[in-house]
N, C-alpha and C positions, 0 to 999 in steps of 0.2 A: 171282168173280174179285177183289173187293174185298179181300177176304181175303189173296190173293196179294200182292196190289200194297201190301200194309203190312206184309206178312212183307220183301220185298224192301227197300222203304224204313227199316226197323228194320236189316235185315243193313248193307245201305249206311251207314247211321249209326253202328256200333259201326263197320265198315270204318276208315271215316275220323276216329274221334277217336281216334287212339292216342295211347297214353302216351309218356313220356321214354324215351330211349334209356338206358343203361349209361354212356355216351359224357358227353351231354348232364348226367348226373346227376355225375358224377366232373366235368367243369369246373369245374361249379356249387360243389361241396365242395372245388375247389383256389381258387377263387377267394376264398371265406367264408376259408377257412386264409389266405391270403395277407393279406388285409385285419385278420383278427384279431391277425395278428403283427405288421402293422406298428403297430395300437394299440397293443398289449402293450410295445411296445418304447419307446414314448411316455410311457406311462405309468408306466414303473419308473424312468425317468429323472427324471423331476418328484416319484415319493415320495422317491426319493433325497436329491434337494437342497430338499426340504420337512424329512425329518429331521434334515439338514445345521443347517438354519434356528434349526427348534425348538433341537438341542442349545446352538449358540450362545445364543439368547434364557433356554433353562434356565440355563447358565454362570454370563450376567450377571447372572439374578436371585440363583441361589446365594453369588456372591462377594459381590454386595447385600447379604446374610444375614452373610454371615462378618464385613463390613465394619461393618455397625451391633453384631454380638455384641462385636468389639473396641474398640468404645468405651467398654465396662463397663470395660474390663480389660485381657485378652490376647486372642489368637488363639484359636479352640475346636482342642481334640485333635485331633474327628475332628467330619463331618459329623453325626453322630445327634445329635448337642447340640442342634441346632439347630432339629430335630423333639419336643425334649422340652418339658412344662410347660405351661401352660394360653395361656401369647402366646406359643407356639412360632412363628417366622417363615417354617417347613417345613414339606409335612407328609412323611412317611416316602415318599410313590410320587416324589415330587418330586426326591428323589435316586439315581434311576435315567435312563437315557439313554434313545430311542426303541427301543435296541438290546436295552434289557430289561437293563443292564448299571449297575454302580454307578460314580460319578463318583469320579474319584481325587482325593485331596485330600491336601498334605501340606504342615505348618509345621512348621520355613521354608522357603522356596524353595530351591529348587538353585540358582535365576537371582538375583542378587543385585538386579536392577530392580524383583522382587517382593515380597512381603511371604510369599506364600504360592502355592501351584501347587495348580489346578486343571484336571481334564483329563476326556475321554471319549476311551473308546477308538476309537472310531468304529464304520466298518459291519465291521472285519475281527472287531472284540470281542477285540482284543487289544494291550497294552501294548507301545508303543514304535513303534509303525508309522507308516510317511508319513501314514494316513490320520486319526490324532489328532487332536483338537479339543480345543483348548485354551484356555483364558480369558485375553484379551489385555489 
């Protein structure tokens, strides 16, 4: 009868450890979802005004650039000046925006407080919009 009484206590055991339900399991993956999203949402708002940041800090150093080139002389044409020559004060990735986008540059300024207008498009990657960044 030994035999019996461990086939039964084996059955009872499998009995009573069941798995998750359907139910229990669908929770579980609404709940991981819900939490992922409110990360997610956290998180695209701090790269946002990270790359806000950087463009601005880029700006400053570019006008930096334009600023010491017009001490020789004049104003550069265009920004690629500035990436050329052996003490180039640029290097060519340095004039593009977070946005993968090239910095607008034009002398003279439209605004006559400036000497020169430099700008990024921002996150829309296009010219003229509220979202512009521009070197103040």
């Amino acid at each position: 009868m030994n035999w019996r009484n461990a086939l039964m206590s084996r059955k009872a055991a499998f009995q009573s450890a069941r798995g998750m339900t359907l139910l229990e399991i669908m929770v579980v993956i609404a709940i991981i979802g819900i939490v992922m999203t409110a990360i997610g949402v956290g998180v695209v708002g701090y790269l946002n005004k990270a790359k806000i940041s950087a463009t601005k800090s880029q700006l400053s150093n570019i006008a930096n650039a334009v600023q010491m080139y017009s001490l020789d002389g004049d104003y550069p044409a265009n920004l690629q000046v500035l990436t050329e020559g052996a003490g180039a004060p640029l290097k060519p990735k340095q004039l593009k925006d977070p946005w993968g986008q090239d910095f607008r540059y034009a002398y003279p300024s439209q605004e006559k407080s400036r000497e020169f207008d430099l700008c990024s498009n921002g996150p829309d990657r296009r010219s003229g919009g509220e979202d512009d960044i521009c070197q103040e």
